[in-house]
C-alpha positions as CSV (number, residue, x, y, z in Angstrom):
1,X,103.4,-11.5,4.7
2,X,106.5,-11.2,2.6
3,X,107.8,-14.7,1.1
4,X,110.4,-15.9,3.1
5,X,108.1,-14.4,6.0
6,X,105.1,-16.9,5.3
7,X,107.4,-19.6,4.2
8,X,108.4,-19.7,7.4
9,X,105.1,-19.5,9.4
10,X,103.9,-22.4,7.4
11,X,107.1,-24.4,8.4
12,X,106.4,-23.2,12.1
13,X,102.5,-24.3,11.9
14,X,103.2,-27.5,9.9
15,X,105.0,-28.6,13.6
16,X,102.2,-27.4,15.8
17,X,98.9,-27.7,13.6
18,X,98.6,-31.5,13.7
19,X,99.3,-31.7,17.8
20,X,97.3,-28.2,19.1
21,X,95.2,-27.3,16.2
22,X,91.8,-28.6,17.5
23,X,92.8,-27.9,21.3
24,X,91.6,-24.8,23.1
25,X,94.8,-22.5,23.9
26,X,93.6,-22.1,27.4
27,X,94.0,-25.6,28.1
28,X,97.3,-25.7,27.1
29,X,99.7,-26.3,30.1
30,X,103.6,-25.9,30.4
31,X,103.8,-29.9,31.0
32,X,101.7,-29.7,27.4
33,X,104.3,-27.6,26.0
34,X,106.8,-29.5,27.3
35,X,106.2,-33.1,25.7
36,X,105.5,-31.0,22.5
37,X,109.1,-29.6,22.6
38,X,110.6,-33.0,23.5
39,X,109.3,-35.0,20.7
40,X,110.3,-32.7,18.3
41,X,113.6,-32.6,20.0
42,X,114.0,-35.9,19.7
43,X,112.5,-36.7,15.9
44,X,113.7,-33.6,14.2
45,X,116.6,-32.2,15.8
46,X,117.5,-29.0,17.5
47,X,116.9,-26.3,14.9
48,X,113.3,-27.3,14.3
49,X,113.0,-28.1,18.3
50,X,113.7,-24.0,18.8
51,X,111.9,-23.3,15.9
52,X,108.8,-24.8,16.7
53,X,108.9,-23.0,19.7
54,X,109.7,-19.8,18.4
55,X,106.5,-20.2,16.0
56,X,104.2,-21.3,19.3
57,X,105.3,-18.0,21.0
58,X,104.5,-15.4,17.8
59,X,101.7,-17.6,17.5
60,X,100.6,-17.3,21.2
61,X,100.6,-13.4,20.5
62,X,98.3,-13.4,18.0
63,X,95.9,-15.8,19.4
64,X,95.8,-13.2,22.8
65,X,95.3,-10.4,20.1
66,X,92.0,-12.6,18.8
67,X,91.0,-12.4,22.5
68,X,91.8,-16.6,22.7
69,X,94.0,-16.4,25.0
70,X,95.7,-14.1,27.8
71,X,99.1,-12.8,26.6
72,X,100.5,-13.1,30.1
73,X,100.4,-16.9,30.4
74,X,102.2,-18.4,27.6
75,X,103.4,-21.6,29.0
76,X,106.2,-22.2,27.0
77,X,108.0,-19.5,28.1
78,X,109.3,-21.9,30.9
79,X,111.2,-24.2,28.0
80,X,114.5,-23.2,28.0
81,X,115.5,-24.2,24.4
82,X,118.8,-25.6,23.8
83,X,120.3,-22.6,20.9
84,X,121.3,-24.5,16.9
85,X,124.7,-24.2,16.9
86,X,125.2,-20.9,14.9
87,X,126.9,-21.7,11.3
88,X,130.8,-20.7,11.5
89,X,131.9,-22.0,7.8
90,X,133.7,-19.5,5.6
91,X,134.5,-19.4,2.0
92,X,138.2,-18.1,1.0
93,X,138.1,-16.1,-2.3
94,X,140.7,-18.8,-4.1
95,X,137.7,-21.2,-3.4
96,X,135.1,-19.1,-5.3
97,X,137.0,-18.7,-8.1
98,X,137.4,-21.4,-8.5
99,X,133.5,-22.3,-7.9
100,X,133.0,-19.5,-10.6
101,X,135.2,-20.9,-13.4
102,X,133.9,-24.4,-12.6
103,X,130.4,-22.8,-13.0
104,X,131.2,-21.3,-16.4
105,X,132.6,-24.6,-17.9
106,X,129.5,-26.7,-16.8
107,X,127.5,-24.1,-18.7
108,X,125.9,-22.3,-15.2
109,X,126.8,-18.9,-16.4
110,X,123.6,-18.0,-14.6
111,X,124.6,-19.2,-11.0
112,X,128.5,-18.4,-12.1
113,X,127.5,-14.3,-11.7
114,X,125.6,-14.8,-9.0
115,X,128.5,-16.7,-7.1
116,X,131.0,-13.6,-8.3
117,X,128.2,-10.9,-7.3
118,X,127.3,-12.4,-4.2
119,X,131.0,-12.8,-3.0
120,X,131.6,-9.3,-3.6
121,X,128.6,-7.4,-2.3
122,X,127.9,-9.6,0.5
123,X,124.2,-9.5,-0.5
124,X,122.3,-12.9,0.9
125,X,121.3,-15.4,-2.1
126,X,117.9,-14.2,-2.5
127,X,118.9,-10.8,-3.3
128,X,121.4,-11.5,-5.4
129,X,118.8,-13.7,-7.6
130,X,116.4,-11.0,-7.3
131,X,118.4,-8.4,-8.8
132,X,116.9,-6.9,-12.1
133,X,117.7,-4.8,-14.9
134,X,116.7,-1.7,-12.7
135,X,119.5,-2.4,-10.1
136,X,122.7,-1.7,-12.3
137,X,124.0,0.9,-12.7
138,X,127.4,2.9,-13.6
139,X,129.0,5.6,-11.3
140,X,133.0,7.2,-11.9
141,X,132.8,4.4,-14.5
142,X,132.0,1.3,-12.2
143,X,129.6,-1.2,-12.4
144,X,127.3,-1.6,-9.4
145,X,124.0,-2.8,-7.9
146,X,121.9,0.7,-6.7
147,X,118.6,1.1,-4.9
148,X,118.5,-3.0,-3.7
149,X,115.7,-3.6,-0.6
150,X,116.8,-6.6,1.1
151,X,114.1,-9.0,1.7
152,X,114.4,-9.3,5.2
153,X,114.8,-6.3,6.7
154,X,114.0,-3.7,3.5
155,X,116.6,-1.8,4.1
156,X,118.0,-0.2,0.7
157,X,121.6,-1.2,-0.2
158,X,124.6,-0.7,-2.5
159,X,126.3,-3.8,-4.2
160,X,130.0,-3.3,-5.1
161,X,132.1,-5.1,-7.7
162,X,135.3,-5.9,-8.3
163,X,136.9,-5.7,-12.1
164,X,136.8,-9.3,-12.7
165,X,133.1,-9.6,-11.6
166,X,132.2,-6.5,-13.6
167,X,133.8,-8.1,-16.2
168,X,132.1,-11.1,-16.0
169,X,128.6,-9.7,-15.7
170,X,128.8,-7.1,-18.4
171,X,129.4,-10.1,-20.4
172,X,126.5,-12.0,-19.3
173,X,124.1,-9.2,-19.5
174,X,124.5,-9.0,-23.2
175,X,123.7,-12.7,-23.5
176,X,119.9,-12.0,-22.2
177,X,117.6,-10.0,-23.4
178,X,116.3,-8.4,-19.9
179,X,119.0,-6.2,-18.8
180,X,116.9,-3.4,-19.2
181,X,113.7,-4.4,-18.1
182,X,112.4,-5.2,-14.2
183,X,113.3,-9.0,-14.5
184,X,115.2,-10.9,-12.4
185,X,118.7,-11.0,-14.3
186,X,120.1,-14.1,-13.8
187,X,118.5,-17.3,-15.1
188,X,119.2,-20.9,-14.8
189,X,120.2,-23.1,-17.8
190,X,116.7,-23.3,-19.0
191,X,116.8,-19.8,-19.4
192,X,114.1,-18.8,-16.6
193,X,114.9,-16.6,-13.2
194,X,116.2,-18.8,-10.3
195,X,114.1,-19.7,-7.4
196,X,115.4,-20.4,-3.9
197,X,115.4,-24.7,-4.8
198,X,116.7,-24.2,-8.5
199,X,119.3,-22.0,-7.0
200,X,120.1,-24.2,-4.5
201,X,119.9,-27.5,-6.9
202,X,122.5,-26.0,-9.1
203,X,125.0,-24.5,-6.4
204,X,125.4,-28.0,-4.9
205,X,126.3,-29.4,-8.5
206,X,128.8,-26.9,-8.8
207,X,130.0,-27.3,-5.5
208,X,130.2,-30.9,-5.4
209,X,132.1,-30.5,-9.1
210,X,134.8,-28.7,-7.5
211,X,134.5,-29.5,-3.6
212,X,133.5,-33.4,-3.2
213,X,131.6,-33.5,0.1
214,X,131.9,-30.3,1.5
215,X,128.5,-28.7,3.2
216,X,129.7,-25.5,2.8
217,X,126.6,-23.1,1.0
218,X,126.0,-20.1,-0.5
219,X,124.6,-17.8,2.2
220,X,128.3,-18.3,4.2
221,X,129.5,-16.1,1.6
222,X,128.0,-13.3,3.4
223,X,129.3,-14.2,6.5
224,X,133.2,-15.0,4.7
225,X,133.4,-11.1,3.8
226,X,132.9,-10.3,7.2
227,X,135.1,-12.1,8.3
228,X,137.5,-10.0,6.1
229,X,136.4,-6.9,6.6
230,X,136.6,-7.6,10.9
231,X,140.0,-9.2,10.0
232,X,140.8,-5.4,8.2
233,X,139.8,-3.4,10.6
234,X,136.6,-2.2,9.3
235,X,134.6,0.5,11.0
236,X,131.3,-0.7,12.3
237,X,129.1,1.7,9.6
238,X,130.9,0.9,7.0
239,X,130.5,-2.8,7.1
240,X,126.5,-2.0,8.2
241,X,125.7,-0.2,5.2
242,X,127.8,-2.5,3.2
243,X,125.5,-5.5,4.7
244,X,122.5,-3.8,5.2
245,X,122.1,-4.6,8.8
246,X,122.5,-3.3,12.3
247,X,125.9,-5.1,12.8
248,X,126.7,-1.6,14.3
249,X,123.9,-2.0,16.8
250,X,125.7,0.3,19.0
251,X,124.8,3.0,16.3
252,X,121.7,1.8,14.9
253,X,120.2,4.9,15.3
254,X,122.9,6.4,13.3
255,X,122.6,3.3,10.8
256,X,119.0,4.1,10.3
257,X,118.7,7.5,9.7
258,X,121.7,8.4,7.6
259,X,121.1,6.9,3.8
260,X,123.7,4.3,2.5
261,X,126.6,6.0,0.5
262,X,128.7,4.7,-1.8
263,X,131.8,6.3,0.2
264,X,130.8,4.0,3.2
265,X,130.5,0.7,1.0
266,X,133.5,1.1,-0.3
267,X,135.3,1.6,3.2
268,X,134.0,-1.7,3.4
269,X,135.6,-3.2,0.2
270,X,138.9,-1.7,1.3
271,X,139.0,-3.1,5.1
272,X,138.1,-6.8,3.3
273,X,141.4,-6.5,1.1
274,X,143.4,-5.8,4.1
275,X,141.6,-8.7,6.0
276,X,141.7,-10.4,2.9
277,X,145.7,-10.2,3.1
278,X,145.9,-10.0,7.1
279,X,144.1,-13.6,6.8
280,X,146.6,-15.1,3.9
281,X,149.7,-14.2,5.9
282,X,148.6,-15.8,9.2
283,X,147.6,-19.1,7.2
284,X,151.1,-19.1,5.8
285,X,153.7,-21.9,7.0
């Protein structure tokens, strides 16, 4: 399994192991299931309620593919979960500059590119910290992230940057000495690559530096430019090859056969300026 793959079937059998993992599948009943989903409910919240759930029903398919149970008669396909409440938080780009200069004077020049980088290309946290040497690239003269797999999905993707960013991580890149090489780029303040807790460890310290209490993380970045883009009038390809996705599910055949172009990313960048703008003037007194 990929990383963020396994990490996540361990989290799933971690809830289900210590109840079911000695008990014959056939056995298991819907009232079984039930109880199961009600307890977690009730100790651990919604989120790891449905996701305990979703883990007994992938799990389910692979026991039936062993030949331990029948596919057919999963019984917790009568829970009706109750859905997390999908995250709505944005940031505004005010806000991350000012997360980035904060970043910068705490000595996080590490985390401060990634916040600038991940702002800009909409790429999720853990592509951003994955980036290497590899990845950059120059084209008509601009700085850029080319021939980037996401994580989750693989798809290959195109980061854009604006002047300040390129700015910013021109200048960090001759501070380390693997720019060049296939290493992740951007390092903590102990000079090593970030992993998903240090990068999370330091992006709260920043955050709480500049923004006392608030919840808001790093991943809503992603979400914030879309919010632009929608707000500008993007069209649907554009903002799927800028994200990587199938947000143009209406055309994801057309999404996954024609490669990402730079053209189509930049459409993107464009559509977020006039959101960006669309979004300041409605917010005005």
């Amino acid at each position: 399994m990929e990383p963020r793959t396994k990490e996540d079937w361990d989290r799933g059998q971690r809830a289900i192991e210590p109840i079911f993992g000695t008990v014959n599948p056939r056995t298991v009943s819907f009232e079984h299931i039930d109880a199961f989903y009600a307890a977690v409910l009730e100790n651990r919240g919604v989120s790891e309620a449905y996701r305990a759930i979703k883990h007994w029903r992938r799990l389910w398919r692979k026991m039936a593919a062993m030949g331990y149970c029948d596919g057919g008669a999963d019984p917790s396909q009568g829970i009706r979960r109750i859905a997390p409440q999908a995250r709505s938080q944005v940031w505004r780009r005010g806000e991350v500059a000012r997360l980035v200069k904060d970043a910068l004077r705490l000595g996080y020049s590490g985390l401060a590119c990634i916040i600038a980088v991940a702002w800009d290309t909409q790429f999720s946290p853990v592509d951003v910290r994955k980036l290497t040497g590899d990845n950059v690239a120059g084209i008509n003269g601009r700085l850029l992230f080319r021939a980037v797999r996401r994580e989750k999905t693989g798809k290959e993707i195109i980061g854009t940057l604006s002047k300040p960013t390129a700015r910013l991580v021109t200048a960090y890149l001759g501070t380390i000495e693997a720019a060049s090489v296939n290493l992740p780029l951007f390092r903590h303040r102990q000079g090593k690559p970030y992993s998903k807790d240090t990068l999370g460890d330091d992006f709260r310290s920043v955050r709480e530096h500049t923004f006392p209490g608030d919840r808001r993380v790093l991943m809503d970045m992603r979400r914030s430019g879309a919010v632009e883009a929608a707000a500008g009038e993007v069209d649907p390809n554009s903002l799927a090859a800028k994200m990587g996705n199938t947000i143009n599910s209406s055309r994801q055949l057309q999404s996954t056969y024609q490669p990402v172009e730079l053209a189509s990313v930049l459409g993107a960048d464009e559509a977020r300026i006039r959101g960006r703008r669309r979004i300041r003037e409605a917010n005005q007194p």
